[in-house]
The first five atom37 places (N, CA, C, CB, O) and aatype in JSON, in Angstrom:
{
  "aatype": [20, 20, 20, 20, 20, 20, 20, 20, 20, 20, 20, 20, 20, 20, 20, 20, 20, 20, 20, 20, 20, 20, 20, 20, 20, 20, 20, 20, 20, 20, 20, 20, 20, 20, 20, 20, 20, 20, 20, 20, 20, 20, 20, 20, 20, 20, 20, 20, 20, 20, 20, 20, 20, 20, 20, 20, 20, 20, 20, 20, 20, 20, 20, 20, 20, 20, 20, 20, 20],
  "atom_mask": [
    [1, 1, 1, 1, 1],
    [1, 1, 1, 1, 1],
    [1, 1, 1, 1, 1],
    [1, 1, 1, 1, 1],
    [1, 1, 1, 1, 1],
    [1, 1, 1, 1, 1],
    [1, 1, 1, 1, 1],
    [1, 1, 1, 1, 1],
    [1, 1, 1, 1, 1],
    [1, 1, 1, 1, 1],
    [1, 1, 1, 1, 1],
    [1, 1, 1, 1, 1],
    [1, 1, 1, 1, 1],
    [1, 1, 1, 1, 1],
    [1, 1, 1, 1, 1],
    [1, 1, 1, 1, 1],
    [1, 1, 1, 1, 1],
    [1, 1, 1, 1, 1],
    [1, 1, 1, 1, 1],
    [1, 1, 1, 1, 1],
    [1, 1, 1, 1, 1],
    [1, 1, 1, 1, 1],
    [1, 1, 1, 1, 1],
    [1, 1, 1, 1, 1],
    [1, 1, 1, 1, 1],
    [1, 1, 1, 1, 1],
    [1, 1, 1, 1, 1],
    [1, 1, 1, 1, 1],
    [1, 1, 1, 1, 1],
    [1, 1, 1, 1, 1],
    [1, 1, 1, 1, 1],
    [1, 1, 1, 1, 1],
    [1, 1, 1, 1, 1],
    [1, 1, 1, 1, 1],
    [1, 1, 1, 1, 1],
    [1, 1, 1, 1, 1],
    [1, 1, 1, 1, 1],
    [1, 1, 1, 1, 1],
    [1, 1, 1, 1, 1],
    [1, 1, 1, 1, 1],
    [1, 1, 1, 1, 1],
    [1, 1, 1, 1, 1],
    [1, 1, 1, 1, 1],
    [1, 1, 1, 1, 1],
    [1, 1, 1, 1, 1],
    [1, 1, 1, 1, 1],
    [1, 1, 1, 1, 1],
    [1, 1, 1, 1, 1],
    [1, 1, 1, 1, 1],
    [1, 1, 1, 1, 1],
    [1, 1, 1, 1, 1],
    [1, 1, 1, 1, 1],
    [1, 1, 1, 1, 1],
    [1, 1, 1, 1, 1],
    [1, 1, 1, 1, 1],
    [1, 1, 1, 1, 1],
    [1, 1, 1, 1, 1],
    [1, 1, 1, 1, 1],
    [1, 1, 1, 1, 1],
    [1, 1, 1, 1, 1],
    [1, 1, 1, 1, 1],
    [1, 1, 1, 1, 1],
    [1, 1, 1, 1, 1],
    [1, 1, 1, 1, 1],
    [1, 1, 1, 1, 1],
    [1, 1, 1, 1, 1],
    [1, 1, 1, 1, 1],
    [1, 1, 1, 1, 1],
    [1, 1, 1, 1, 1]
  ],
  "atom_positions": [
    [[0.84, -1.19, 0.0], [0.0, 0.0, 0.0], [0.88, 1.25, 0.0], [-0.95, 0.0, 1.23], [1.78, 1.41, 0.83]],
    [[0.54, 2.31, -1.15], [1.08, 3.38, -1.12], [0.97, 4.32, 0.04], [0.72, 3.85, -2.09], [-0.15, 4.37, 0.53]],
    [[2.16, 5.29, 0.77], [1.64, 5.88, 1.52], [1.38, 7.22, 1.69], [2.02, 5.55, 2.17], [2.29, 7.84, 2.24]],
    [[0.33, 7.9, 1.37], [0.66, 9.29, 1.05], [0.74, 10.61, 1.91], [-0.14, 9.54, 0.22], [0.36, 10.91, 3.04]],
    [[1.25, 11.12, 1.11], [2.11, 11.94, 2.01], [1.31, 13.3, 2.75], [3.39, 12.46, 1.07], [0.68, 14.07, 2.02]],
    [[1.38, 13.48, 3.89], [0.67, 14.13, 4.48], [1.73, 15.77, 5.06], [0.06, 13.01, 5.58], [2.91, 15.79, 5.39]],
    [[0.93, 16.72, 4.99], [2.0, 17.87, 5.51], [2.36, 17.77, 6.86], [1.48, 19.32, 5.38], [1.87, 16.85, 7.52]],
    [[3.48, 18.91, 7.59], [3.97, 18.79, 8.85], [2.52, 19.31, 9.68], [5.48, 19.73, 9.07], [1.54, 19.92, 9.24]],
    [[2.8, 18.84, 10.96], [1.28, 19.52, 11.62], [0.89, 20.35, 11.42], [1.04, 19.79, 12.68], [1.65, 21.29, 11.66]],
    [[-0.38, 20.71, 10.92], [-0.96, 22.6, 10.26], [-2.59, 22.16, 10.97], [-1.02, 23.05, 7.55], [-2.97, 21.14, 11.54]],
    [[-3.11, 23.1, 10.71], [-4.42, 23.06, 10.83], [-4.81, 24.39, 9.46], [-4.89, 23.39, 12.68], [-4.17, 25.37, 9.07]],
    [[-6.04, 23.85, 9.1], [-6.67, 24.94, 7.95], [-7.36, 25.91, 8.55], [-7.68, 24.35, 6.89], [-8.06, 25.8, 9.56]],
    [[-7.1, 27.06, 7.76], [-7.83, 28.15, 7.88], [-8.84, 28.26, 6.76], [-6.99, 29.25, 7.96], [-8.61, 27.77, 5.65]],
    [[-9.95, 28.89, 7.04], [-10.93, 28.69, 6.16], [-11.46, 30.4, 5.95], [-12.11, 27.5, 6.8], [-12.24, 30.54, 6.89]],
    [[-11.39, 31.87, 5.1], [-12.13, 32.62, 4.93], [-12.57, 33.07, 3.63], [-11.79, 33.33, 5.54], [-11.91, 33.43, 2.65]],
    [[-13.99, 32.95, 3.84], [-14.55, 32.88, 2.08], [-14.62, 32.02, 1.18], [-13.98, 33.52, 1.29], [-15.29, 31.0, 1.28]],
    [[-13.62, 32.48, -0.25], [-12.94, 31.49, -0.83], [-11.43, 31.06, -0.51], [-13.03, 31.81, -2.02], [-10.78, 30.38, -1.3]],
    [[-11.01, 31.44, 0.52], [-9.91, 31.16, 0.64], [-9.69, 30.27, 1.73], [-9.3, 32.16, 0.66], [-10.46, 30.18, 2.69]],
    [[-8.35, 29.45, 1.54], [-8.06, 28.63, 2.26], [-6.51, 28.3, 2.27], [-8.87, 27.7, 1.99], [-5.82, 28.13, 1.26]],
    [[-5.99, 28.22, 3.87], [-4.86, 27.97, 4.02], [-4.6, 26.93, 4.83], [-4.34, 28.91, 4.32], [-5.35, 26.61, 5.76]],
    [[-3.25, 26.19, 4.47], [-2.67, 25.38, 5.33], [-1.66, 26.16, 6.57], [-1.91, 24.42, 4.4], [-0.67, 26.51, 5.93]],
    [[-1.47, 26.56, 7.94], [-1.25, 26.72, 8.29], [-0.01, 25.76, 9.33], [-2.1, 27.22, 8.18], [-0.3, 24.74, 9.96]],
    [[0.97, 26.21, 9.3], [2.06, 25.18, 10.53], [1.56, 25.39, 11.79], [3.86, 25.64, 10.71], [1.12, 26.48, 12.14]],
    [[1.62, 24.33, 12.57], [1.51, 24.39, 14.01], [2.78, 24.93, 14.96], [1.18, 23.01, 14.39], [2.86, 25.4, 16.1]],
    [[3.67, 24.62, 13.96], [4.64, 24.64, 14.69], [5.39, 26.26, 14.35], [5.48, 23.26, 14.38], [5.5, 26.98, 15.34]],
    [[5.68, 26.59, 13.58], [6.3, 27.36, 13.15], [5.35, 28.54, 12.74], [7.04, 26.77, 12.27], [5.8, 29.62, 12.34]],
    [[3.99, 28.25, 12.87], [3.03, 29.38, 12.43], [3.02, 30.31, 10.94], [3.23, 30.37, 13.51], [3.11, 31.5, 11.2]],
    [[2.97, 30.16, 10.1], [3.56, 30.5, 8.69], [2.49, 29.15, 7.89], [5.74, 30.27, 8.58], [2.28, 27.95, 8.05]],
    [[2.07, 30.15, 7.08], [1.22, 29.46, 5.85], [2.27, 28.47, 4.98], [0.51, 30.77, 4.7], [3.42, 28.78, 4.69]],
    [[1.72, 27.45, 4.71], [2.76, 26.63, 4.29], [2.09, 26.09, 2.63], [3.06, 25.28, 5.59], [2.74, 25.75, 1.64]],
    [[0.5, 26.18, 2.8], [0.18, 26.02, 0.91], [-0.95, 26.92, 1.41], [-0.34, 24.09, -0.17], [-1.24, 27.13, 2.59]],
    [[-1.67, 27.53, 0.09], [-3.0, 28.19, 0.19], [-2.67, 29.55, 0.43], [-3.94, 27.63, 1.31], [-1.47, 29.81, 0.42]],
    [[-3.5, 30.52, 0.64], [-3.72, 32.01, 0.83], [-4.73, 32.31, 1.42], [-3.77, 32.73, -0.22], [-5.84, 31.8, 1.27]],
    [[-4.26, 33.64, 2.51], [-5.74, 33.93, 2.98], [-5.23, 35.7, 2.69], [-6.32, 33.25, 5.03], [-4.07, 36.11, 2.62]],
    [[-6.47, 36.51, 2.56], [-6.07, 37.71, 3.16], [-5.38, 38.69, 3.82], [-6.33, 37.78, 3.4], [-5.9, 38.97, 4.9]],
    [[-4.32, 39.34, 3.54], [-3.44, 39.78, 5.31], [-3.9, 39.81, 6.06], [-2.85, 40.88, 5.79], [-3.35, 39.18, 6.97]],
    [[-5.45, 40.6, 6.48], [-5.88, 40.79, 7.98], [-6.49, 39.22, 8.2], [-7.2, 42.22, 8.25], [-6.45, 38.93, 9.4]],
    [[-6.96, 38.28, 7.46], [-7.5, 37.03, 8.03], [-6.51, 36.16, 8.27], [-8.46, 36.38, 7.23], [-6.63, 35.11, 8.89]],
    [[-5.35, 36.68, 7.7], [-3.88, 35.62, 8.02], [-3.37, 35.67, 9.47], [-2.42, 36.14, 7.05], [-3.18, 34.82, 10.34]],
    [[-3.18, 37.37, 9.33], [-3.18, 37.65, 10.76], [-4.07, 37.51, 12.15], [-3.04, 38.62, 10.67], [-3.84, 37.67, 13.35]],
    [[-4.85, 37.25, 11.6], [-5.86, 37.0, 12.57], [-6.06, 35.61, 13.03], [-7.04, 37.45, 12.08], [-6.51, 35.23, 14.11]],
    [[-5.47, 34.59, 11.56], [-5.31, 33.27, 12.38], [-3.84, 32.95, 12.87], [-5.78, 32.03, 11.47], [-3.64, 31.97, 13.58]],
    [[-3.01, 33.62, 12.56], [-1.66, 33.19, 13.21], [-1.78, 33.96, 14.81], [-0.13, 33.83, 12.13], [-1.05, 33.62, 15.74]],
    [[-2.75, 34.98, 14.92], [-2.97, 35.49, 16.17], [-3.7, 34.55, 17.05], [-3.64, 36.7, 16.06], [-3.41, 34.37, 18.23]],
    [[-4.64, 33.97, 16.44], [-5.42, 33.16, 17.42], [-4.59, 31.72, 17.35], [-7.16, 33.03, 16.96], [-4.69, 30.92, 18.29]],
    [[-4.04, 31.53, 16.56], [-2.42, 29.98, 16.48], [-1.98, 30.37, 18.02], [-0.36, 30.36, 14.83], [-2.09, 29.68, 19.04]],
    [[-1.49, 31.54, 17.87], [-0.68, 32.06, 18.82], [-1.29, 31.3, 20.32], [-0.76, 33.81, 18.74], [-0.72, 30.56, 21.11]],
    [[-2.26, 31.69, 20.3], [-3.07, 31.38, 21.99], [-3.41, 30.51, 22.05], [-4.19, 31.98, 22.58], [-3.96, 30.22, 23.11]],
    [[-3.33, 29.39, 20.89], [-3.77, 28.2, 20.95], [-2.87, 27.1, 20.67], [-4.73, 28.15, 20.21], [-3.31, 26.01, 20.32]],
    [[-1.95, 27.28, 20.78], [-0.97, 26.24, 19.81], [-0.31, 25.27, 20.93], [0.45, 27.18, 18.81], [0.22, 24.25, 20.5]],
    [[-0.31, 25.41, 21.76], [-0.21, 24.16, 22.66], [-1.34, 22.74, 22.22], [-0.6, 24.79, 24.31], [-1.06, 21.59, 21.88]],
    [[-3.15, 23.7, 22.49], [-3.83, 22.4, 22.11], [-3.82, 21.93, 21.0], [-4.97, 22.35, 22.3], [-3.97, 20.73, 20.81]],
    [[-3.56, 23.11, 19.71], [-3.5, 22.07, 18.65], [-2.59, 21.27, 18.36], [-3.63, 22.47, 17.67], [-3.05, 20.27, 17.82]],
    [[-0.89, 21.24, 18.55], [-0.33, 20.69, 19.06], [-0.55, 19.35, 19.44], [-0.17, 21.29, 19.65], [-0.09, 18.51, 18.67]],
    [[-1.36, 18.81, 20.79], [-1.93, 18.18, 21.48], [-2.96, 17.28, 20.61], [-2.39, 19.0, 22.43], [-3.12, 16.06, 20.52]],
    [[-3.61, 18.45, 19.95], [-5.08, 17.94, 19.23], [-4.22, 16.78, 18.19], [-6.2, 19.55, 18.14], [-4.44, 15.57, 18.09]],
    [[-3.32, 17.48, 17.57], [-2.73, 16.99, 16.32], [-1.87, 15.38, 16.8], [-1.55, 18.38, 15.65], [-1.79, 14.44, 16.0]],
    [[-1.37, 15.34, 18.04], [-0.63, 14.45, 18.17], [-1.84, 13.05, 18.59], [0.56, 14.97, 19.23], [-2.01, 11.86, 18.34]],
    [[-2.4, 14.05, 19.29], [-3.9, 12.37, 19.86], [-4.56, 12.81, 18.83], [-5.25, 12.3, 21.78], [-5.32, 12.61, 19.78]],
    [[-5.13, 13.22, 17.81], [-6.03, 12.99, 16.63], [-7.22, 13.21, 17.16], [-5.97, 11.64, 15.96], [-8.2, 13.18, 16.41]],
    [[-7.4, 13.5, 18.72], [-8.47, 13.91, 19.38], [-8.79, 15.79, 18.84], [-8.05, 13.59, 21.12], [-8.06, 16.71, 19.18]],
    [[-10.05, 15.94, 17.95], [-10.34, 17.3, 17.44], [-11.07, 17.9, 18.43], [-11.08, 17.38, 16.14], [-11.29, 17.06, 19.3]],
    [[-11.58, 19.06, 18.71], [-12.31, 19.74, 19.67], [-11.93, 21.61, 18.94], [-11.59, 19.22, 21.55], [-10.99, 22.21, 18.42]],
    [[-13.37, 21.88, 19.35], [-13.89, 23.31, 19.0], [-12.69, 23.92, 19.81], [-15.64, 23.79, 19.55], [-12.61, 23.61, 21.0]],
    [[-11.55, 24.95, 19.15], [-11.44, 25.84, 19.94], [-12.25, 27.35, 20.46], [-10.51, 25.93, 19.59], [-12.95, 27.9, 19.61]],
    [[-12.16, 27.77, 21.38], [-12.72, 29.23, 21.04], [-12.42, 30.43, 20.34], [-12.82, 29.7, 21.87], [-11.21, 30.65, 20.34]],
    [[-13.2, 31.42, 19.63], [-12.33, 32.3, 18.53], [-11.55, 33.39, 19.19], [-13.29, 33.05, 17.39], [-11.45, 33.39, 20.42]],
    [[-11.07, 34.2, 18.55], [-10.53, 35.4, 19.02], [-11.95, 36.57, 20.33], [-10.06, 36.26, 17.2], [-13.18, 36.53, 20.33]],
    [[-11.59, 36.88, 20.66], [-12.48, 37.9, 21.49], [-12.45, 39.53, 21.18], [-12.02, 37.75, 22.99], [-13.14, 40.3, 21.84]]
  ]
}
């Protein structure tokens, strides 16, 4: 069985039509495009969250984070 290849831990960002792959680790869009202010706005909320996704990503366990305030 082929095995295919999956990116380094990211989670997607989703605004509009746009869509990005985001690093967990390193925070930086890695395929896709979003907006400057919606880029920034998810590497801001990465920021406060990146322990659980992190976490999320390693147990495969998903859960709602909360958004920016």
């Amino acid at each position: 069985m082929q095995q295919r290849h999956h990116p380094p831990p990211h989670f997607h960002a989703i605004y509009g039509e746009y869509n990005a792959l985001i690093s967990i680790e390193s925070l930086e869009v890695i395929e896709g495009d979003l907006p400057n202010r919606a880029e920034k706005l998810a590497i801001e909320w990465a920021t406060l969250y990146q322990q659980d996704l992190i976490q999320m990503w390693n147990d495969q366990e998903f859960r709602k984070l909360p958004p920016l305030k």
